[in-house]
C-alpha positions as CSV (number, residue, x, y, z in Angstrom):
1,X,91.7,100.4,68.5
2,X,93.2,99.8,72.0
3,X,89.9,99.6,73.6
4,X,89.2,96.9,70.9
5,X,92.3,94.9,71.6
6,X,92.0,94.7,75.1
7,X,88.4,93.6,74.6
8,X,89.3,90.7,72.6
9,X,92.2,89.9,75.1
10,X,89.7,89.6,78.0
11,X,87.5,87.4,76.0
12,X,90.0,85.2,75.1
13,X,92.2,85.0,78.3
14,X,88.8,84.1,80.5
15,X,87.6,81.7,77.4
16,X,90.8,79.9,78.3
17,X,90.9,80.3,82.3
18,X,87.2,78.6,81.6
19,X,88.2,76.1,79.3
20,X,91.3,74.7,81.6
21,X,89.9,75.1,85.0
22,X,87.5,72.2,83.1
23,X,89.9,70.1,81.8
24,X,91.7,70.6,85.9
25,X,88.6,69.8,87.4
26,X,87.5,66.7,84.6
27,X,90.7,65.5,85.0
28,X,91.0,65.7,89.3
29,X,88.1,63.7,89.6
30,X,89.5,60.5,87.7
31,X,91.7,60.5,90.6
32,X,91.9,58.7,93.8
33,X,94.1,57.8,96.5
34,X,96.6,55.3,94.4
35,X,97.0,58.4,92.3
36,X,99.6,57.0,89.5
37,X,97.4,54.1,88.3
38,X,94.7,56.6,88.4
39,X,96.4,59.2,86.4
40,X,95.3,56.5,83.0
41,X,91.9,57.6,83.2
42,X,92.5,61.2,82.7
43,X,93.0,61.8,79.2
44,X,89.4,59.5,78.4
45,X,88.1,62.5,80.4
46,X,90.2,65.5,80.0
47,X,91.5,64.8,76.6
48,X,88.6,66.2,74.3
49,X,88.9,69.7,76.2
50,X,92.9,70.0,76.0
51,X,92.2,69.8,72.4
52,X,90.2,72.4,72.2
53,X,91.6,75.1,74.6
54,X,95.8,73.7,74.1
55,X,95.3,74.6,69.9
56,X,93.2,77.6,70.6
57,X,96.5,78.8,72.6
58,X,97.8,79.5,68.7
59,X,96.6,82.8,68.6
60,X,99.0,83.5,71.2
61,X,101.3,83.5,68.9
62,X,100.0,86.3,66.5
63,X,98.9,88.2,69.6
64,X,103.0,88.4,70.2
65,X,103.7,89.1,66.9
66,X,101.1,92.0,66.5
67,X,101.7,93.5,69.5
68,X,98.9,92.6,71.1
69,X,101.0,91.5,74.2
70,X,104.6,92.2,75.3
71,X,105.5,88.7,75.0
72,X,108.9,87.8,72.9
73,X,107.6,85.4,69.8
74,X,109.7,83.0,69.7
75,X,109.9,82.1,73.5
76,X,105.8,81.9,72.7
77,X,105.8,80.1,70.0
78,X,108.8,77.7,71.6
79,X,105.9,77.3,74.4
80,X,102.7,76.4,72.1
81,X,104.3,74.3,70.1
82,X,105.9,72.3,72.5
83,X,102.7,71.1,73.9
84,X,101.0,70.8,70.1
85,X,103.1,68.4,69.0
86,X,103.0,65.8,71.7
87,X,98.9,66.6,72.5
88,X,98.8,64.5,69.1
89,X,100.5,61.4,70.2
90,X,97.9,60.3,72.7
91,X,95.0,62.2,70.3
92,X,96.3,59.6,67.6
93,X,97.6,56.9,70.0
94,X,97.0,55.5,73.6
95,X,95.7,58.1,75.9
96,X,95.8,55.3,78.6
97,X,99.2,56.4,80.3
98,X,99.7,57.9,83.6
99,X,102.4,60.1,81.9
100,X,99.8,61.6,80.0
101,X,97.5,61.8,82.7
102,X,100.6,63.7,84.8
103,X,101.2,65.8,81.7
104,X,97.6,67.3,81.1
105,X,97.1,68.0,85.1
106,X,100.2,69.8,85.3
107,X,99.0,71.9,82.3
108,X,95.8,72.8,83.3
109,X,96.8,73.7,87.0
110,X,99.9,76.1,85.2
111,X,97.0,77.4,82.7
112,X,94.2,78.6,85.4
113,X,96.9,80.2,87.0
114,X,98.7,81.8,83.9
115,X,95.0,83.1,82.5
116,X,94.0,84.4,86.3
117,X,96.9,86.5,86.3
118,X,96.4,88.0,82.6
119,X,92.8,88.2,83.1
120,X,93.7,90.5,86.6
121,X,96.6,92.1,84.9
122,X,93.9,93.6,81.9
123,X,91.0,94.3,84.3
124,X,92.8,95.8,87.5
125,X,95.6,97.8,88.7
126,X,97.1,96.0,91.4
127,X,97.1,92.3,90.7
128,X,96.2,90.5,93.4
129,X,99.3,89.1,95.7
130,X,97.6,85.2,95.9
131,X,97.7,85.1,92.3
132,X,100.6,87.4,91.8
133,X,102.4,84.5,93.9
134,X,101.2,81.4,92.4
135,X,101.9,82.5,88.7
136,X,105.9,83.2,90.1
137,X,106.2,80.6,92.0
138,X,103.8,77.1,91.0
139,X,105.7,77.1,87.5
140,X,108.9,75.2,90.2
141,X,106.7,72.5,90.7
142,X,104.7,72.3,87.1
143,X,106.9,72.3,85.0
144,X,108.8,69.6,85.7
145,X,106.0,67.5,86.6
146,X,104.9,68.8,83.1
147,X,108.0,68.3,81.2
148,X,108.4,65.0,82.7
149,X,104.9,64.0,81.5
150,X,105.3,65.5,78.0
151,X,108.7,63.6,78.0
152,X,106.7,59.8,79.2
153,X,103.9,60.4,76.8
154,X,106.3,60.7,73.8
155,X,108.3,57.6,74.9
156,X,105.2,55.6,75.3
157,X,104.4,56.8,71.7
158,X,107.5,55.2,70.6
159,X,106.3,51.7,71.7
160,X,103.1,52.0,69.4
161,X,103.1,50.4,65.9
162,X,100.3,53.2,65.0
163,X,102.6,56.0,65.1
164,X,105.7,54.4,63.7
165,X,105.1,56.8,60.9
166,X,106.3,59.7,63.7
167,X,109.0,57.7,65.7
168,X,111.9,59.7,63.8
169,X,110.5,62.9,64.4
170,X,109.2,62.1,68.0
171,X,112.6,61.0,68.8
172,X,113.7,64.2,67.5
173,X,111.6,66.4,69.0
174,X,112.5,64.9,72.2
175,X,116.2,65.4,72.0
176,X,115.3,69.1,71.7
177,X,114.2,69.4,75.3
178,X,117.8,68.6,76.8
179,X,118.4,72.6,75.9
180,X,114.7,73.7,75.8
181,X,113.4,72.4,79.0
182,X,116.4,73.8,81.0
183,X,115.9,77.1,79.2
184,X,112.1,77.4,79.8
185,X,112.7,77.0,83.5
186,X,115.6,79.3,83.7
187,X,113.5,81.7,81.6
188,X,110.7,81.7,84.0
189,X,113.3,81.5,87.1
190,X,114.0,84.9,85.6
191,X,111.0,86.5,84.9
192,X,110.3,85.9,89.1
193,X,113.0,87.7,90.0
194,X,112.3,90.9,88.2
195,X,108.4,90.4,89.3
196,X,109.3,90.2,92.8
197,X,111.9,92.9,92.4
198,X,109.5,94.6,90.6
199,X,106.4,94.6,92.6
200,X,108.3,95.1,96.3
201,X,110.7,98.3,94.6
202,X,110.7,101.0,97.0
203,X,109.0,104.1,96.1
204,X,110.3,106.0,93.7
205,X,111.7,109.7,94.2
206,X,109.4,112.5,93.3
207,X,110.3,113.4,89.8
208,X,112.4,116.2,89.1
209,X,113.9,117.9,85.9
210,X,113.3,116.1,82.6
211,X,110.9,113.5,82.1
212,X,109.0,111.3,79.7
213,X,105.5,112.4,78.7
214,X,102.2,110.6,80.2
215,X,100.4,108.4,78.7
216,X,96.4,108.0,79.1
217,X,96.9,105.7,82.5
218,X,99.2,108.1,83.6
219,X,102.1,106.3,83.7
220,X,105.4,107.0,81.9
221,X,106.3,104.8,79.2
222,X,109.6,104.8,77.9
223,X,108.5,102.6,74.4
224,X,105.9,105.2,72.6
225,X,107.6,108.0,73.1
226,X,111.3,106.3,72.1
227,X,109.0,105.3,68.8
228,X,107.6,109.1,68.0
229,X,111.1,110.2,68.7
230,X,112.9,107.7,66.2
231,X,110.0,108.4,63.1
232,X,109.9,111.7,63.8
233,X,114.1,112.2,63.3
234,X,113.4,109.9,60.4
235,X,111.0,112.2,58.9
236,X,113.1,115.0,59.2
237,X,115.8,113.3,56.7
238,X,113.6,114.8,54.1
239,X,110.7,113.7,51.6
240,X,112.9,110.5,50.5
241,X,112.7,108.7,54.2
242,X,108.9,109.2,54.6
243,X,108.2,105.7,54.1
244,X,110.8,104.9,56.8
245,X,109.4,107.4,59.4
246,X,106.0,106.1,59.2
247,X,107.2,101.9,59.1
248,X,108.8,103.2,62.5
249,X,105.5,105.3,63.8
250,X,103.1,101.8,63.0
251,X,105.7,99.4,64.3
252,X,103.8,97.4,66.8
253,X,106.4,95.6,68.4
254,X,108.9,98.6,69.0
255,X,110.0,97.0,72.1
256,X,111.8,94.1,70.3
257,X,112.2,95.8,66.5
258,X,113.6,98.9,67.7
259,X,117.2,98.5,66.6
260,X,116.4,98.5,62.6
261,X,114.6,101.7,63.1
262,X,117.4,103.1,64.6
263,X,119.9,102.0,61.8
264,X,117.4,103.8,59.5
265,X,117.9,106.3,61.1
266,X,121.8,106.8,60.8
267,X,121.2,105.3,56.8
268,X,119.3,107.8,56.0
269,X,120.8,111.0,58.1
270,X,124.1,110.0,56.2
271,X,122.7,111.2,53.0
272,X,123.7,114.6,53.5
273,X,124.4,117.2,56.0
274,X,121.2,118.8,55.0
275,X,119.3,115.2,56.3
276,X,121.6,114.8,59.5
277,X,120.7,118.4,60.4
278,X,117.1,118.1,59.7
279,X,117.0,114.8,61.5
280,X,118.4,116.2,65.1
281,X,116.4,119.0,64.6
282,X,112.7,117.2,64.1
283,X,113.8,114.8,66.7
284,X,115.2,117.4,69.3
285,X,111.5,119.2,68.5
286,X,109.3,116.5,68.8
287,X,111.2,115.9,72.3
288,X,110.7,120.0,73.3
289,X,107.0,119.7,72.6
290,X,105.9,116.3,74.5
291,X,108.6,115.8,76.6
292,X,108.1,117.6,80.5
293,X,109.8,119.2,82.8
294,X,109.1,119.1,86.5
295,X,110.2,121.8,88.8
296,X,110.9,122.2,92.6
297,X,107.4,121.9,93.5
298,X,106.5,119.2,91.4
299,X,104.9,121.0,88.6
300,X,104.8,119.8,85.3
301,X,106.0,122.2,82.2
302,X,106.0,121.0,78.5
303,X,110.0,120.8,78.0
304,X,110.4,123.7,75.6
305,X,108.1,126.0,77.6
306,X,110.3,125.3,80.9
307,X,113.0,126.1,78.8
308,X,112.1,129.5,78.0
309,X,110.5,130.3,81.2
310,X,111.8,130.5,85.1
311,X,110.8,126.6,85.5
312,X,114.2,125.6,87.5
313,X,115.0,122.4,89.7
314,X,117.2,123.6,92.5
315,X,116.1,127.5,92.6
316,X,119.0,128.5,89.5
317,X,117.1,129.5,86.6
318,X,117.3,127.4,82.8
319,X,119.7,128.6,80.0
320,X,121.6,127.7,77.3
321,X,125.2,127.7,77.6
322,X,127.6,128.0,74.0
323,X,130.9,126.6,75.1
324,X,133.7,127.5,72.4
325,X,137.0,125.2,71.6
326,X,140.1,126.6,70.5
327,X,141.7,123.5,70.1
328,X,142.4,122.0,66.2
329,X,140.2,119.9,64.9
330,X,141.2,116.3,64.2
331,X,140.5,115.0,60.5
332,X,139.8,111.6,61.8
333,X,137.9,109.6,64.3
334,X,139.0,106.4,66.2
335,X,137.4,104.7,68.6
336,X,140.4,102.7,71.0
337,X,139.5,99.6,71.9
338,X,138.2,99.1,75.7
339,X,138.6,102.8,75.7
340,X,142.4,102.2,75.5
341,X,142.5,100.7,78.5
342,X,144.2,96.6,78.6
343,X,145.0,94.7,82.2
344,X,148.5,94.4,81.0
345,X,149.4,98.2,80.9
């Protein structure tokens, strides 16, 4: 099924690096050296393939909301259907404005970019640093030479009796980008900081003592085995939270749903001490068996076999340790605020 997915993700990312490096290149040679005047000619040109490939982008979308991509949905969705809404007021209206023309440049040049770097991201390791750079850093430049296009083209719709139909909810629409066009930017102002963070991180230390099991790349990825953990302490709440366990083993987008599998979790270990018990237990196992442990010399041991053998991290051997209280046990539980801690004491 993954193999399938990622399939259908190159298809469709280099459908749409071809189908906007076309509307870039129709739309570049409308232009000449009085460039604003010239910018009216592009949508006559341009216009028919930004249809195609800006509503195709859709299925973006979905592809957040099944887990085809790690992509929140609603900042996708907030993306798409910004650019849907006012591709219609020149498709319906006049195309003949240099805003436009501005707009659907800046969109295209942002799009080859965007669909390079996906495309390079799904079909190599390393991306490459030209591309890397340009998807990080153009969006300064593009999007507000896009938002400012998107912004005239909606304006001149407001002058033209065809769409008066619309004027309310252009007029609306518009008033939404005074908080969404600052948040888009910052957004992406803050996706190049982790990238570049990311990317130029010094190399980590060798791995030592516990770790999270490898995946088929062999890379460790904190979100599957987090999932199999959760389900499986689910499961072990008994025969009533099966249908719980496996909504949490088949969530697709774990990365942003994982908090109401975790409050499942606690709902159903409260049934009974039998459930909570039987919950830390199936959890703790499923963690023994695919978790690893990684000795002195690097080698990796399935977590509950280092734990019963000589596996060890500094030269001490492994074992378990019972530590008894004498103290008397308190019939309630509070939690103080700030940890009882306040400036003013």
């Amino acid at each position: 099924m993954a193999k399938a997915i990622q399939a259908y993700l190159v298809l469709y990312n280099a459908s749409c690096l071809v189908g906007w490096a076309y509307a870039l290149y129709q739309g570049l040679t409308v232009l000449s050296g009085d460039v604003w005047p010239s910018l009216e000619g592009v949508w006559a040109v341009a216009g028919p393939t930004v249809l195609i490939v800006q509503s195709a982008m859709t299925l973006e979308i979905f592809h957040a909301g099944l887990g085809f991509v790690r992509s929140p949905v609603f900042v996708t969705a907030m993306q798409v259907t910004s650019r849907l809404w006012v591709m219609l007021c020149p498709a319906f209206g006049d195309g003949t404005s240099s805003w436009t023309g501005m707009m659907v440049i800046s969109w295209a040049a942002v799009e080859v970019i965007r669909y390079s770097f996906y495309l390079a991201a799904l079909l190599m390791k390393v991306i490459p640093y030209p591309i890397f750079y340009a998807r990080y850093s153009a969006f300064a430049i593009l999007y507000p030479t896009g938002i400012a296009g998107e912004l005239g083209t909606a304006y001149v719709a407001l002058q033209q009796p065809s769409l008066t139909a619309y004027h309310a909810i252009i007029r609306f629409i518009m008033y939404l980008y005074v908080p969404g066009g600052p948040f888009m930017y910052m957004n992406m102002v803050g996706n190049r900081k982790n990238a570049f963070k990311k990317r130029f991180a010094p190399p980590p230390k060798p791995e030592r003592g516990c770790a999270f099991p490898q995946d088929k790349k062999g890379t460790r990825s904190t979100t599957a085995p987090n999932r199999a953990a959760i389900a499986a302490a689910i499961e072990g709440c008994g025969p009533r939270a099966a249908k719980a366990a496996k909504a949490c083993a088949t969530e697709k987008s774990y990365r942003f749903g994982y908090a109401r599998h975790v409050k499942e979790l606690v709902r159903q270990g409260a049934y009974s001490p039998q459930a909570a018990i039987g919950s830390a237990q199936k959890g703790l196992d499923y963690m023994y068996a695919n978790f690893e442990f990684v000795d002195k010399d690097g080698v990796f041991t399935p977590f509950g076999d280092a734990m019963n053998g000589t596996s060890t991290v500094t030269g001490r051997s492994l074992k378990s340790v019972k530590v008894q209280g004498n103290g008397k046990s308190s019939s309630s539980y509070e939690v103080p605020y700030d940890g009882g801690w306040h400036p003013s004491a």
